[in-house]
N, C-alpha and C positions, 0 to 999 in steps of 0.2 A: 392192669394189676387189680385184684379182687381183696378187698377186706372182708372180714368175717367179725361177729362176734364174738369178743374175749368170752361168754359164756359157752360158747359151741369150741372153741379153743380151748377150756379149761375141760372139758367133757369129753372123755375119752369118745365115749359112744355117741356123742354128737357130732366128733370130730369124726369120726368111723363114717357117717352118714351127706357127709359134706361131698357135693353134688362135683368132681373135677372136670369131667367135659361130657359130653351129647354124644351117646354112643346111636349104633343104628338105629331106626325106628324114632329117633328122638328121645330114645330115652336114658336119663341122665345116670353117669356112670362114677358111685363113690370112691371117697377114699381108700375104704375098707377093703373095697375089692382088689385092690393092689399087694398091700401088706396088711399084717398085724398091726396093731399101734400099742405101744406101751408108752409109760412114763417112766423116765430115767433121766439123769442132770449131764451136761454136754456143753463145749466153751461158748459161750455166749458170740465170738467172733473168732475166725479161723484165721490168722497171718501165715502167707508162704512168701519164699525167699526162692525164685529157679526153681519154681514148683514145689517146694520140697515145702512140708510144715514146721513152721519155729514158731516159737515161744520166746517171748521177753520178758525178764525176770529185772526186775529195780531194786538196786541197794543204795541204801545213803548212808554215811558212814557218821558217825560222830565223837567228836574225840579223838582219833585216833586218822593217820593217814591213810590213801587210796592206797596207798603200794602192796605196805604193811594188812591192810583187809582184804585185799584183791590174794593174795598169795593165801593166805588163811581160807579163805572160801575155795582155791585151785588145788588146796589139799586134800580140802571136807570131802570134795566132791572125788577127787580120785581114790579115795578110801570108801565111798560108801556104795556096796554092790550095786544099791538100785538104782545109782547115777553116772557109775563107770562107765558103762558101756555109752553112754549118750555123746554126743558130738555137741560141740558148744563153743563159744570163743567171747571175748569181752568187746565193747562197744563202748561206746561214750567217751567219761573221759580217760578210761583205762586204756581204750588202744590209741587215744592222742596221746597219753604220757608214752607208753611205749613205742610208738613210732617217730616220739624228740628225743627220746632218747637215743635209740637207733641213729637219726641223721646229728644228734650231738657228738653222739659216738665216734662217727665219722669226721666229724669237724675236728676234733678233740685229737685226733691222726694225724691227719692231714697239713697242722700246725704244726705237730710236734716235729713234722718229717721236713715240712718247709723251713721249719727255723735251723734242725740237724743239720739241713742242705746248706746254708746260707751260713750257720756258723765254720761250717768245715771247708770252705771256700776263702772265710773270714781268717779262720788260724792256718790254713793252707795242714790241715792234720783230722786224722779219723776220732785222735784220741779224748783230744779236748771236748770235742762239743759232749761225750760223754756223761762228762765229769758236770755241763750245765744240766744235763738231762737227770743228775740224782737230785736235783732238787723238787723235783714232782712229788716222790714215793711221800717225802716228809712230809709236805704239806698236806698227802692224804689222813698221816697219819690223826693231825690236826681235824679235819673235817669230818673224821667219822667218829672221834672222840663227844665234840662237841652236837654235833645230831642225834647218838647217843644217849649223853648228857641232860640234854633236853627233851628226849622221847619222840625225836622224830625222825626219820627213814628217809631215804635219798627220792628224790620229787625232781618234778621240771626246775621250778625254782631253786633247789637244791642247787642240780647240775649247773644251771648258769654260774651259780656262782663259784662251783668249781672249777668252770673254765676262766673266771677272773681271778681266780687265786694262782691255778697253772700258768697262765699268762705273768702275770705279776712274779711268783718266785721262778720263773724262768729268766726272766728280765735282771734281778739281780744276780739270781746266779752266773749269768751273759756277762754282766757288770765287775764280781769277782774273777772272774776266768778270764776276762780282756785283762784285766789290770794285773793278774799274777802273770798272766801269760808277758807282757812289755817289761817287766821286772828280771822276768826267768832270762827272757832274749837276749837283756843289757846285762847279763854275765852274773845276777845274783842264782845261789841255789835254789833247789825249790821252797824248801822251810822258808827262809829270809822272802821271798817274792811271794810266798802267801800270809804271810805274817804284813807286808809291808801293801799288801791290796786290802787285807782285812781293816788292816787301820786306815787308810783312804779312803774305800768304800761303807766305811762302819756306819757315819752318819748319814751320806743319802739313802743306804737300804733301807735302817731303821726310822728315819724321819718320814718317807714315804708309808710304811709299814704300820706306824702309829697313827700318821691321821687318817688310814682307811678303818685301821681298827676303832681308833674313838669312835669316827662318824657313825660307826655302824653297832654300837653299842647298844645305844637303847632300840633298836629294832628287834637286834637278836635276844634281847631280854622278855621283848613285848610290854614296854616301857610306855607306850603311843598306842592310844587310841586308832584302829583300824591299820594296824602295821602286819598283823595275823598271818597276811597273805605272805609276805615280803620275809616272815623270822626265819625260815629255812635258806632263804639265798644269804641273809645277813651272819646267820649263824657257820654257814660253809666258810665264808669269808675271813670272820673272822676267828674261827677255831686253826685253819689253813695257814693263813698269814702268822700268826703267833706262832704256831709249829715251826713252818718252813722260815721265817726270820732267825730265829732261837738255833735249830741245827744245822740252817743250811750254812750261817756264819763257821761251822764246825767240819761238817762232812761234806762239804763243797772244798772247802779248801783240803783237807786231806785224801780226798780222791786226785786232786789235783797234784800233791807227792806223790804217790802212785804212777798217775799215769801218763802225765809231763815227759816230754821229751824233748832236749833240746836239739835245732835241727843242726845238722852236718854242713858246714859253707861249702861252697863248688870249692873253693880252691881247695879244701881240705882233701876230698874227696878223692880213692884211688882211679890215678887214671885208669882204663880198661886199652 
């Protein structure tokens, strides 16, 4: 490796004259003689990906969440001619939220369909596990009010806690629909068997319901020194629960008029 003088580098015509290898005769063969040289500005280092040349661009966001700037910036750039055409994709920690969210997504399924299976085995009927399954929509309604509310966008931490909100108001609505469902069986109608689960189940939904909401109070406020990170799982929680406690005591049990059915005994049953 050969160093030169930064003055013979900063001199065009010195640089023109810079000796690059021992042509025949020994005698030495310039720069010059290859190309032209100009001065013009060019990336100081060149990154390739598979050959190909990329570029890394850095954002820090402040104030305001990754999700909520990441979409803002995936608009700018498909709106503006001189970056349309470009091929690009996010890194850091934009493609780890989107790729938890993805396998959250799947989890988020996966449950619901485990627990449908397992309920409808449980009431030996298609209809019922339905009627636990409306208590999901509510509780969303709750968790996007409250993130909203507070100015911030559905995140990693977001989602966790909407699959502990989903878990939990599915749980009591499980807990209403057993208990109207053992009402209906032993000969009450449907009104009377959800009226008489509502009042049975009123206080462990609501007593379980309230100590997660307290707990999680001053988090979702930002009440606590260094809780920042935590106020959008805390905030899911408890915007969800409030919700889904409040209607699903309502539209849990009235889907279950609906779509209650009571079953046929064998003996009843036309012979064939």
């Amino acid at each position: 490796m050969t160093y030169y003088d930064e003055r013979d580098v900063r001199d065009m015509g010195a640089l023109a004259q810079l000796p690059v290898r021992v042509g025949p005769g020994a005698k030495p063969v310039t720069l010059g003689a290859y190309a032209s040289i100009t001065r013009s500005s060019g990336p100081i280092a060149i990154e390739r990906d598979h050959m190909a040349r990329v570029t890394e661009v850095y954002m820090q966001t402040e104030g305001r969440d990754v999700g909520s700037a990441a979409g803002e910036l995936q608009r700018k750039i498909a709106a503006d001619p001189r970056t349309r055409a470009i091929k690009w994709s996010f890194v850091g920690e934009m493609q780890l939220m989107r790729s938890t969210f993805s396998g959250l997504g799947v989890a988020v399924t996966l449950a619901v369909m485990v627990v449908f299976m397992v309920m409808t085995i449980q009431f030996k009927s298609l209809r019922l596990p339905f009627v636990m399954l409306f208590a999901i929509p509510v509780c969303l309604v709750g968790i996007t009010l409250a993130l909203m509310a507070a100015g911030q966008g559905f995140s990693v931490t977001a989602l966790m806690g909407i699959l502990m909100v989903i878990g939990i108001a599915v749980s009591n609505g499980i807990l209403l629909v057993a208990e109207a469902s053992v009402h209906f069986d032993a000969g009450m109608n449907r009104e009377e068997a959800v009226v008489a689960a509502a009042r049975t189940r009123f206080t462990p939904i609501v007593m379980t319901s309230l100590a997660t909401i307290i707990g999680l109070i001053p988090t979702a406020l930002g009440l606590e020194a260094g809780t920042e990170a935590n106020q959008a799982l805390a905030l899911a929680v408890v915007g969800g629960l409030t919700s889904s406690t409040v209607m699903s005591l309502f539209l849990v049990p009235a889907m279950f008029t609906f779509l209650a059915k009571r079953a046929v005994p064998v003996e009843d049953q036309p012979a064939r």
